[in-house]
N, C-alpha and C positions, 0 to 999 in steps of 0.2 A: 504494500500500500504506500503511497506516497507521504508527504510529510502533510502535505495539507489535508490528507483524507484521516492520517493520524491525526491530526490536531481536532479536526471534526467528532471524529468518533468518540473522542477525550473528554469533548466538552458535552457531547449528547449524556454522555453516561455516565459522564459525571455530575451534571445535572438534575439527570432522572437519579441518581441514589441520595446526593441533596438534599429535592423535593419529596423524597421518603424518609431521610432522617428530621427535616422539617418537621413532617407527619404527626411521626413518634415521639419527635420530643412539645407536641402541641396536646397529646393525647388527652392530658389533664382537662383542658378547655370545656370536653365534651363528659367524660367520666366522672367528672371530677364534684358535675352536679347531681347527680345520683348519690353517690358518695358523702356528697356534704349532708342530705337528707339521713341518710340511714347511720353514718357516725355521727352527726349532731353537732356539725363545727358554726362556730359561728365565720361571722367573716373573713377576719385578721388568721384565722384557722385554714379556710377554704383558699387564701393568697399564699399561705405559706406552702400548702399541697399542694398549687399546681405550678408554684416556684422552683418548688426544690431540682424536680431535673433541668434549670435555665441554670442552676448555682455552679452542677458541675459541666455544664456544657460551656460554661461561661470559663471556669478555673483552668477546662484543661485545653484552651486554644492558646495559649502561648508557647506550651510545651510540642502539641501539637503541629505548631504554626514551623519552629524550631526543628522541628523533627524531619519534618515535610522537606525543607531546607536542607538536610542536612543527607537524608535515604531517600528521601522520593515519593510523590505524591501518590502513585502507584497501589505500594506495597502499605502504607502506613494509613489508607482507605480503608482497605481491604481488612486489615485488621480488626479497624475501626467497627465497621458493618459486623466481624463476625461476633467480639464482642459484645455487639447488642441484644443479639437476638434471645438469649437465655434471660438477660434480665427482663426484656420484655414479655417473654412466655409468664416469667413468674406471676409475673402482675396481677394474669388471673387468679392466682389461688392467695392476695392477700386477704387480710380481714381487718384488720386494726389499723387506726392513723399511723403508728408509728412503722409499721410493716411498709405500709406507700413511700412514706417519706423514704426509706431506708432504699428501697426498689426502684424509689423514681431516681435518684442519686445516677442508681446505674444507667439505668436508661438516658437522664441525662447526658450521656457522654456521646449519642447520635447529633446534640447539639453543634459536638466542637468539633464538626464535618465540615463547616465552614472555611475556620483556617488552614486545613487540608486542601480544600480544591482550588480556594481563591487562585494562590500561587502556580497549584499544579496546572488549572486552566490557563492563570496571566501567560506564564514560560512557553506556551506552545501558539501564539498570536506575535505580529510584529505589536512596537508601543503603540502606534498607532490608533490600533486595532484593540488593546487592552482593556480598557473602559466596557467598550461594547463584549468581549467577550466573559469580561467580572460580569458585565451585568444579566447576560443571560444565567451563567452559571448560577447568582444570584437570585434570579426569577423563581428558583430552589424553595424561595423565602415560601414561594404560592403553597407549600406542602399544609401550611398551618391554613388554609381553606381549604383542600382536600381533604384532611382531616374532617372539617366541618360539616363536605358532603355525606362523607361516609360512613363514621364514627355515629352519628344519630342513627342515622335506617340499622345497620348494625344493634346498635342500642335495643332500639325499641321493638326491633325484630327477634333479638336473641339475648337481653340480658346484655350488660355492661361488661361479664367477663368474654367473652366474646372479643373484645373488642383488642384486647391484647394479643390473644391468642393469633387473630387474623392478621394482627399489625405483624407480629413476629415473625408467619408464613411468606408476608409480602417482604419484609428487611430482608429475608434469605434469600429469595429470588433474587432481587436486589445486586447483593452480593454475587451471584455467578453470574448476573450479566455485567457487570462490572469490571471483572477479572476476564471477562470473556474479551471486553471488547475496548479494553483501553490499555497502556501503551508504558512505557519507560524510553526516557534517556537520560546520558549520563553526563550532557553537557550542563542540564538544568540544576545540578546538586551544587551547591555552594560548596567550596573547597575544602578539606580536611583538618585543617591549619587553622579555620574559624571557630573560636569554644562560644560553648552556651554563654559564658560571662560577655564576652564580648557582643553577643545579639543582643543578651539584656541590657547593655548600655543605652540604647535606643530609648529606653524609660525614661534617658535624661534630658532629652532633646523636648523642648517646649512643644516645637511642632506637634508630637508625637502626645503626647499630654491636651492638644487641643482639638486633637480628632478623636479620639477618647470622647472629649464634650459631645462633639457634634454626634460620633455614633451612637452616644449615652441617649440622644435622645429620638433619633430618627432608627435603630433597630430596638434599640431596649426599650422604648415606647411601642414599638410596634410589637415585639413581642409579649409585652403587659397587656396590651389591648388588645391583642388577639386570645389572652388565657382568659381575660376580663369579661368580653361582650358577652358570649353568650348567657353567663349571667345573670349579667347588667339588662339585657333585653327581657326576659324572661322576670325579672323585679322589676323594673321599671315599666315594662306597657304588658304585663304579664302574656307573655306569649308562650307557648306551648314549647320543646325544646329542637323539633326540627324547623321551625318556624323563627326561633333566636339565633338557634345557627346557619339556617340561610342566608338574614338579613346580616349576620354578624361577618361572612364570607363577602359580604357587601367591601367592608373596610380590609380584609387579610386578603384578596384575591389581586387587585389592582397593588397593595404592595406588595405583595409578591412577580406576578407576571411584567409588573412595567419596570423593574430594575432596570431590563434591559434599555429601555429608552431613556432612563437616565445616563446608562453607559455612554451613549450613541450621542444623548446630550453635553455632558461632558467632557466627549472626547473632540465635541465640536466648539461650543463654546467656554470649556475652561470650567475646570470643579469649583472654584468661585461664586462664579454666577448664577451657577446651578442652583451649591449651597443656599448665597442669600438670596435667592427667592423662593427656596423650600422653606425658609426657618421662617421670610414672614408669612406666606400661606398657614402654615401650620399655627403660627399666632394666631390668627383670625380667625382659625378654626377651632383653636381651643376656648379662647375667649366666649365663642358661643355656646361651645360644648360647655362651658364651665357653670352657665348660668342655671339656676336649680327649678324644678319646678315652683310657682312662686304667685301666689294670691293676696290681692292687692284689697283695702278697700277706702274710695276718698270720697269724702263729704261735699257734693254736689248740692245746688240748689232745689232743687227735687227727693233730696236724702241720700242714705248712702247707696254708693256703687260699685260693687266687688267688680276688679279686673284678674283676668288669671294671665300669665306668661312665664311659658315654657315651650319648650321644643315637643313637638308630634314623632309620631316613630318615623315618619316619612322624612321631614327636614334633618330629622338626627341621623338618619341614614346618607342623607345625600352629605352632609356634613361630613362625616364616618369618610367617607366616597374620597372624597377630596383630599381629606389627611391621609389615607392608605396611599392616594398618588404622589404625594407629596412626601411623603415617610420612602415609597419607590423610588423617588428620584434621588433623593439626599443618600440615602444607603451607598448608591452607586456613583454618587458625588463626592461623596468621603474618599471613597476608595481609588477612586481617579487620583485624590490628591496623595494618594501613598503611590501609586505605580507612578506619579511622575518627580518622587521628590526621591523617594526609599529604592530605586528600581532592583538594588544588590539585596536587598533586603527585605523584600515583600512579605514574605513568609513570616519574618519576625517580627514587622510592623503591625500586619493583617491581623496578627494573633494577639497584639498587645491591644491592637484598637477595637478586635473583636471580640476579648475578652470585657471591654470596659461596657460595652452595649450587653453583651451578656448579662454583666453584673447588673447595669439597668434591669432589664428583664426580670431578674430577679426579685431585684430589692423593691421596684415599683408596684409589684403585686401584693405583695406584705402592707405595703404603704397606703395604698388603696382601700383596701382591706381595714387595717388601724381608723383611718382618718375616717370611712363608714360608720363604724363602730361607736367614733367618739363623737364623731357632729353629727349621724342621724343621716350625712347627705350624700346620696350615689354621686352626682357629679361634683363631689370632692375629687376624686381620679382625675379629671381634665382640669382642673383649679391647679394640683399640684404639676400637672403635665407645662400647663402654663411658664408658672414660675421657671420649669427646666429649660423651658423655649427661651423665656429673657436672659438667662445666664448665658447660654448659645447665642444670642444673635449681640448683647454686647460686647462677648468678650471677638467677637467676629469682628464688629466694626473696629474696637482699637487696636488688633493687631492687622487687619488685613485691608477693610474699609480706609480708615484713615492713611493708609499709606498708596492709595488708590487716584488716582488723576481722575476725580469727580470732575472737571469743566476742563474745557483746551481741545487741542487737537487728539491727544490719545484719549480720551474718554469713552469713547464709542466703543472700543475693542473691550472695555468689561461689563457690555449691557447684552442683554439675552438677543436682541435685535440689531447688535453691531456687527 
């Protein structure tokens, strides 16, 4: 096969096992609320369940990232995949919160699939071409709406444990066509003379520290609210649970599938531009999202008059809508700006910055969860999303804004339509 048809087959299959570790490690989303009912968690309980496999998915992408870098994207996949599949089987036969937690741990580690392919897929495209090829491979992200499709009919057809059971059937698959149909070389391994200490230096670089921010909120956002919605749909406009995770695939489908056109975007116009205009969309969008439902009443000359304002399932949807595109583009905007600063280094960047959005992932769903519990208000979750947006978009304008030819003759070249 030639090198471009290697590179192809690379990125196919390794996308499709991705968008299957995606799947698995979203699994909670869907289980998670049968679960909460029968062990009796409260909220802050139900965020730490379907947390805990984001904790290690998130932990072990720098080792990961590292590793890939150092053996090869290949073989340290494949490992990856086969590892899963046993903790996933078990899943059916737990019983107790603390048995999940303990199992989801394992499972977890189909998360940190990620900084495995990023690199393995960047190495096999010119620079060029890189952006768009992360961002397909990223499109991966779509697994957590798959999930969504499937995991319910699943559900409600056969029982909750089921649901592992079949996920585990499908990971193995996975796994042989994977090794079937993708590829090694040996020009891609970072040289033998490079130690671990020396890639973690990279933790020291500010840069490296402020794409962390940016992924903290545009993956690790999107991974809390992809565990979050269906939920939150189902409490909030009480919807039945394949009916929460349809509408809830609404927001996890377009951030998944549209990476790619963030790729494409910038690899055109520059991970910059991309950025600030994903981080103010997503302002705008939380900002709305954040407003709770809310009944008003004012003393009118005719007596009083209750007003109601809050968002309907359908504006909170389309809302939803926009931040999944928006959360698509920024993922694969970030990442742009590693393959064009880190290019020696992807694997070890990838992992640090994909670790940090992991940790998001994590720790936002706990957060959620808490902030429920102690004010009473679901759309606390997009209040505190907020606040994470203005830390990203100031600290953007004073290192990169500010140093930017706003008026003049260059100005043009950092606007989405220059």
């Amino acid at each position: 096969m030639t090198r471009k048809g290697q590179a192809l087959s690379v990125l196919i299959v390794s996308t499709l096992a991705f968008t299957v570790c995606f799947m698995v490690w979203m699994m909670f989303a869907v289980i998670g609320i049968p679960l909460k009912k029968t062990l009796g968690l409260n909220a802050t309980e139900f965020g730490l369940l379907t947390a805990m496999p984001v904790l290690t998915g998130a932990l072990s992408r720098v080792p990961l990232g590292i590793w890939t870098d150092k053996y090869g994207g290949r073989i340290v996949m494949a490992i990856l995949l086969a590892v899963t599949v046993p903790a996933i089987w078990l899943m059916s036969y737990a019983t107790q919160f603390w048995h999940f937690l303990v199992i989801g741990l394992f499972v977890g580690l189909a998360g940190g699939s990620f900084s495995v392919g990023t690199p393995y897929v960047a190495r096999w495209f010119p620079k060029g071409n890189q952006g768009f090829a992360m961002g397909i491979y990223g499109a991966g992200n779509s697994g957590a709406a798959v999930n969504k499709f499937v995991a319910p009919a699943i559900l409600v057809a056969f029982g909750w444990t089921m649901v592992p059971q079949v996920y585990a059937a499908i990971m193995l698959g996975t796994l042989v066509l994977f090794w079937m149909f993708s590829y090694s070389d040996p020009a891609h391994l970072v040289p033998s003379h490079v130690k671990f200490s020396d890639q973690l230096g990279m933790l020291k670089d500010p840069r490296v520290l402020k794409y962390c921010q940016y992924y903290s909120i545009v993956f690790g956002g999107y991974v809390a609210l992809s565990l979050w919605m269906v939920q939150y749909y189902v409490g909030e406009y009480a919807l039945d649970i394949r009916a929460a995770a349809l509408l809830a695939a609404c927001f996890a489908l377009p951030g998944g599938v549209l990476r790619a056109v963030g790729g494409w975007l910038s690899d055109k116009y520059g991970a910059h531009s991309v950025t600030w205009w994903v981080m103010w969309v997503s302002w705008v969008c939380l900002f709305l999202l954040s407003y709770p439902q809310t009944d008003f009443t004012v003393m009118t000359i005719n007596g009083p008059t209750t007003f109601h304002i809050g968002l309907n399932v359908y504006a909170f949807t389309a809302l939803m809508f926009v931040l999944g595109i928006a959360f698509a583009f920024g993922k694969a905007s970030v990442f742009k700006y590693i393959s064009d600063e880190f290019p020696d280094n992807i694997g070890t960047v990838s992992g640090i910055v994909g670790l940090a959005g992991g940790l998001g992932g994590f720790v936002l769903p706990i957060m959620f969860g808490a902030l429920m519990d102690i004010t009473g208000i679901r759309s606390s979750a997009f209040m505190l999303m907020y606040g994470v947006v203005w830390v990203s978009l100031i600290w953007m304008y004073w290192t990169e804004v500010r140093r930017t030819e706003l008026m003049g003759r260059n100005a043009t070249e950092f606007s989405l339509g220059g």
